[in-house]
C-alpha positions as CSV (number, residue, x, y, z in Angstrom):
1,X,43.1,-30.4,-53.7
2,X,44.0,-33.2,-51.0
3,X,47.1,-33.2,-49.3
4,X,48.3,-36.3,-51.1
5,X,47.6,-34.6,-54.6
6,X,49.7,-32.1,-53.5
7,X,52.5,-34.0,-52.4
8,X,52.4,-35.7,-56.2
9,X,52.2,-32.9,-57.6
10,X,55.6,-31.4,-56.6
11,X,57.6,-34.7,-56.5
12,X,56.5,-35.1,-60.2
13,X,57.7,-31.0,-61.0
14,X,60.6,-30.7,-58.6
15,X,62.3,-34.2,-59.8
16,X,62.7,-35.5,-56.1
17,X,61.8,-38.7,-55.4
18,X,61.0,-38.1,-51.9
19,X,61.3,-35.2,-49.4
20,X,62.6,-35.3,-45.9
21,X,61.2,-31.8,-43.8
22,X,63.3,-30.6,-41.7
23,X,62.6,-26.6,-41.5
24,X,59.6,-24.1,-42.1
25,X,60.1,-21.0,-43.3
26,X,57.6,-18.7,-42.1
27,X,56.2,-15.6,-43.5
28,X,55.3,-12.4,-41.2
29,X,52.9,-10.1,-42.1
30,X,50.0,-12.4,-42.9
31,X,50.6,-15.0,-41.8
32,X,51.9,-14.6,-37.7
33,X,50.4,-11.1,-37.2
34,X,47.0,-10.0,-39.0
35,X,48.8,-6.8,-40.1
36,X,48.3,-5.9,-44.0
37,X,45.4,-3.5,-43.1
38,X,47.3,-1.6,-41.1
39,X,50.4,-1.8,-43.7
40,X,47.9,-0.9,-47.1
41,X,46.8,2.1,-44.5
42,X,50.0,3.4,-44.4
43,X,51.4,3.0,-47.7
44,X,47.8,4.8,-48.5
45,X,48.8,7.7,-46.5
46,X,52.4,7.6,-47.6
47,X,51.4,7.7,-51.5
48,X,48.6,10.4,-50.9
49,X,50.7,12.8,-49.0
50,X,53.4,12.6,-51.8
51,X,50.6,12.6,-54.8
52,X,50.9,9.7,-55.9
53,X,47.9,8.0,-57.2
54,X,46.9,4.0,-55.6
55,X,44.7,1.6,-54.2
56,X,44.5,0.2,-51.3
57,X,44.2,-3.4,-52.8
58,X,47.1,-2.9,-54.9
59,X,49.1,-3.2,-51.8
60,X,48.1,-6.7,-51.3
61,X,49.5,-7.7,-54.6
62,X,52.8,-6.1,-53.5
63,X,53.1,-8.0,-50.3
64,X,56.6,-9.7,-50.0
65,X,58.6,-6.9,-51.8
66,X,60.9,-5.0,-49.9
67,X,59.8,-1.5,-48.4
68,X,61.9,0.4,-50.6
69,X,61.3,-1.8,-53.4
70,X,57.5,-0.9,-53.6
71,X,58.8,2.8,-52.8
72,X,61.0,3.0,-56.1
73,X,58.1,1.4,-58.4
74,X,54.9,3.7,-57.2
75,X,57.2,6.7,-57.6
76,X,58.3,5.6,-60.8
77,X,55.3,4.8,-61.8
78,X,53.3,8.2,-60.2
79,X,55.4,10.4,-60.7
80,X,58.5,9.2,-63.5
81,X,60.9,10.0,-61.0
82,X,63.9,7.3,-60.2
83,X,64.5,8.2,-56.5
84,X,67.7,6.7,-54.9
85,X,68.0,3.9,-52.3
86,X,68.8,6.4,-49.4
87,X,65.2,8.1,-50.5
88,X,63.4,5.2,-50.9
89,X,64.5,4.8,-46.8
90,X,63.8,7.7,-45.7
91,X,60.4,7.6,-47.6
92,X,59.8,3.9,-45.9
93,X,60.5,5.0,-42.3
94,X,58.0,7.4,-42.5
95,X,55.3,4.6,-43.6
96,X,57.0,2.9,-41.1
97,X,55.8,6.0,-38.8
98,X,52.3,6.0,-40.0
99,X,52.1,2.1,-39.5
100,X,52.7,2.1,-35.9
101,X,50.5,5.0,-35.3
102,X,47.9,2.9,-35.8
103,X,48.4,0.6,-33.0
104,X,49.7,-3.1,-32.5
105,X,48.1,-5.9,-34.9
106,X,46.7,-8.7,-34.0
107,X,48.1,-12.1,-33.8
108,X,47.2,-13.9,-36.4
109,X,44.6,-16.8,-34.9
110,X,46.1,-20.1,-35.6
111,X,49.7,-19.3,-36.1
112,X,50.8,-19.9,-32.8
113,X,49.9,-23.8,-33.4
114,X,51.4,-24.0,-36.6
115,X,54.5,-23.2,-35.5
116,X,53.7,-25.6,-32.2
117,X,53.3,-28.5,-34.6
118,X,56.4,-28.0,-36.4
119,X,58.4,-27.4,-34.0
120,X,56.7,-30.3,-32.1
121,X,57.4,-32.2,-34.9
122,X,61.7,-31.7,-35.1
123,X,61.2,-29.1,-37.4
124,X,63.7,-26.0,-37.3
125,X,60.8,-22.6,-37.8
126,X,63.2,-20.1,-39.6
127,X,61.3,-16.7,-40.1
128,X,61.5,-15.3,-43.8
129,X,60.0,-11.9,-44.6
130,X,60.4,-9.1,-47.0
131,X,59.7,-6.4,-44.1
132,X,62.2,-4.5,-42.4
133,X,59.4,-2.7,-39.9
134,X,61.1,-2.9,-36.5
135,X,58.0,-2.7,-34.3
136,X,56.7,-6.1,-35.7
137,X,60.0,-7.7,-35.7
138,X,60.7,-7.1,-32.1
139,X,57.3,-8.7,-31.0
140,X,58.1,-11.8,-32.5
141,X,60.7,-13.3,-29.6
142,X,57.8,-12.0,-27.6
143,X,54.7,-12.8,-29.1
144,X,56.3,-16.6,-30.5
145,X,58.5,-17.2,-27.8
146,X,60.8,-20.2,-27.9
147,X,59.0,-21.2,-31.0
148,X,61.3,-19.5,-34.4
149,X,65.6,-20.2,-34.6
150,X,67.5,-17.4,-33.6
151,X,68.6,-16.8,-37.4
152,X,66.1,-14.7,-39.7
153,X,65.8,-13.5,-43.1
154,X,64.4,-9.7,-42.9
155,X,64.1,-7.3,-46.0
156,X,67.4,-6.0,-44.5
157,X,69.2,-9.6,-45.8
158,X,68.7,-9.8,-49.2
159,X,69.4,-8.0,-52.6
160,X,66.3,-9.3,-54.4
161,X,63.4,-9.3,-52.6
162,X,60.1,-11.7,-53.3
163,X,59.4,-13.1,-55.8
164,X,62.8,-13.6,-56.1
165,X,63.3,-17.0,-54.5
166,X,67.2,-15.2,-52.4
167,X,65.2,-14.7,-49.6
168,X,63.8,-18.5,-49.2
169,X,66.9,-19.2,-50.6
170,X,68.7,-17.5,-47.8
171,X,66.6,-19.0,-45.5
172,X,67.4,-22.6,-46.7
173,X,70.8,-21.6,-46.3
174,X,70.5,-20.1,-42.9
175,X,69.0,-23.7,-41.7
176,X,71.6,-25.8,-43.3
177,X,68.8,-27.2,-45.2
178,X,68.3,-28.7,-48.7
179,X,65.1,-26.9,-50.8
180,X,63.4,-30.4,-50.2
181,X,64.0,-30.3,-46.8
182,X,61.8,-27.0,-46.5
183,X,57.9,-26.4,-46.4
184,X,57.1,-22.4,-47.0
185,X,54.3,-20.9,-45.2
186,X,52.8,-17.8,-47.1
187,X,49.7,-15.8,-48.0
188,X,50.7,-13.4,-50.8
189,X,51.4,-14.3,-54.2
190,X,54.4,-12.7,-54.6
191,X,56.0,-15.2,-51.9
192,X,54.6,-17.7,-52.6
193,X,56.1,-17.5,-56.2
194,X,59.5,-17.1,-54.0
195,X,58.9,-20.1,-52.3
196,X,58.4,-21.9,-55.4
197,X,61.0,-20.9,-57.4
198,X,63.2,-21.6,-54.0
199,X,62.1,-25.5,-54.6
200,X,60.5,-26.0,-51.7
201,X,57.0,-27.0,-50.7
202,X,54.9,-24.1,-50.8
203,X,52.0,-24.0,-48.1
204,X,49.5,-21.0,-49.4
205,X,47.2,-19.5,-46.5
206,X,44.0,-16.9,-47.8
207,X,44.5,-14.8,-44.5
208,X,43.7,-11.4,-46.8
209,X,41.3,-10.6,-49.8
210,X,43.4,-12.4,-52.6
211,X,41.8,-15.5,-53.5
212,X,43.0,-19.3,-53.4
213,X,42.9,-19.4,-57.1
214,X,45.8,-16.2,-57.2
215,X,47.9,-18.3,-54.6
216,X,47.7,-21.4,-56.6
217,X,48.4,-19.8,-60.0
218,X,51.4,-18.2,-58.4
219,X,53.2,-21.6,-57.4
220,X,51.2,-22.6,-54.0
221,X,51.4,-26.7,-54.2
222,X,48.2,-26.2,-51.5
223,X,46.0,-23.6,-50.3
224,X,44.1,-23.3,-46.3
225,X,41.3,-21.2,-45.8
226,X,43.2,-19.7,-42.8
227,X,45.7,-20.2,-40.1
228,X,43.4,-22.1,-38.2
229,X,42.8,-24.7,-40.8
230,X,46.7,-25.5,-42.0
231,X,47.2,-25.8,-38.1
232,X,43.9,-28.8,-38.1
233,X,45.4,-30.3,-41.4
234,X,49.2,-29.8,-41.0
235,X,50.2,-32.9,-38.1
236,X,48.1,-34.9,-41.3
237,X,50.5,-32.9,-44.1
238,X,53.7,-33.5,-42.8
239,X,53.6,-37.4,-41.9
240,X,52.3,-37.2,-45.8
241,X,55.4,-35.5,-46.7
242,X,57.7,-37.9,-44.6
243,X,55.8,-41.0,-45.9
244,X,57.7,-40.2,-49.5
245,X,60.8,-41.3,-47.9
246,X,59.8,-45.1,-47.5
């Protein structure tokens, strides 16, 4: 699908006549930091240890839920048991354990200029993720300094997590910003169905095993092949975008 497709795409569904960018909200795990092997590792290891049966690709699909969201449903589901929020904590800081024992992920290769050429570009980057794991939050300022607002929407924020649209909601809110004054940025289905419902222009990225197709039947207005490539096509994307406004 070309960019300009895309763009007619979602003025035709969203009812706007034009769209005027002013922020990117910006998934994590994914998309700045190539970290969802290490993450499917651990939940592995958490389930396994508590017998409780699951795949590792499963994990992909949940991507974007909260921690103790995806704690609740495979204990539900494994086991019948209902366990309580404080469990469903304690049970995610010990994946939390498991997931840093297996070292620091990588950057992810291209995100660094993405967020270089929107922020180049006037836009505010406002980080929106589902995970609550401190070790990768506190690399960001690090990792991406200078680059994301001081305001973030962490798994800690919201009541609903993705693909409930409160976090990109929350985010839009957190900018000051109008849904059609937001692109998303995201590689799982799950938010990029939360970016969708949010209203805003949903960027898909196929960083991870899940196909384009899955991104695209979950609400993605456009799909990249990676990090790499959105940052080649995006300086193209948004003048696109603000071209609606003439």
């Amino acid at each position: 699908m070309t960019e300009q497709t895309a763009i007619a795409n979602y003025l035709k569904y969203s009812g706007n006549k034009s769209v005027d960018i002013k922020v990117a909200l910006v998934d994590c795990d994914g998309v700045l930091y190539d970290s969802m092997k290490n993450h499917t590792r651990a939940w592995v290891k958490l389930m396994k240890k508590n017998n409780v049966k699951c795949s590792r690709d499963e994990f992909y699909q949940y991507e974007g839920m909260t921690g103790a969201d995806i704690v609740k449903m495979m204990f539900r589901r494994g086991t019948g048991k209902n366990i309580t929020d404080q469990e469903a904590w304690e049970y995610y800081k010990v994946k939390g354990r498991y997931f840093n024992e297996l070292g620091e992920p990588a950057i992810m290769e291209g995100a660094a200029d993405v967020l270089k050429i929107t922020k180049a570009a006037g836009l505010k980057n406002v980080l929106v993720t589902g995970s609550n794991q401190p070790s990768i939050l506190e690399r960001i300022d690090h990792d991406y300094d200078g680059l994301f607002e001081a305001d973030r929407v962490t798994g800690a924020d919201t009541r609903n997590g993705k693909p409930n649209p409160e976090p990109y909601l929350r985010g839009q809110q957190k900018a000051g910003a109008k849904p059609s004054e937001c692109i998303v940025i995201e590689n799982a289905p799950l938010g990029v169905q939360a970016g969708h419902a949010s209203g805003s222009f949903t960027i898909g990225v196929t960083t991870g095993p899940i196909p384009e197709k899955d991104l695209y039947k979950a609400g993605a207005d456009i799909v990249y092949p990676s990090m790499t490539a959105l940052a080649e096509a995006l300086p193209l994307l948004l003048e696109a975008l603000r071209a609606t406004k003439q």
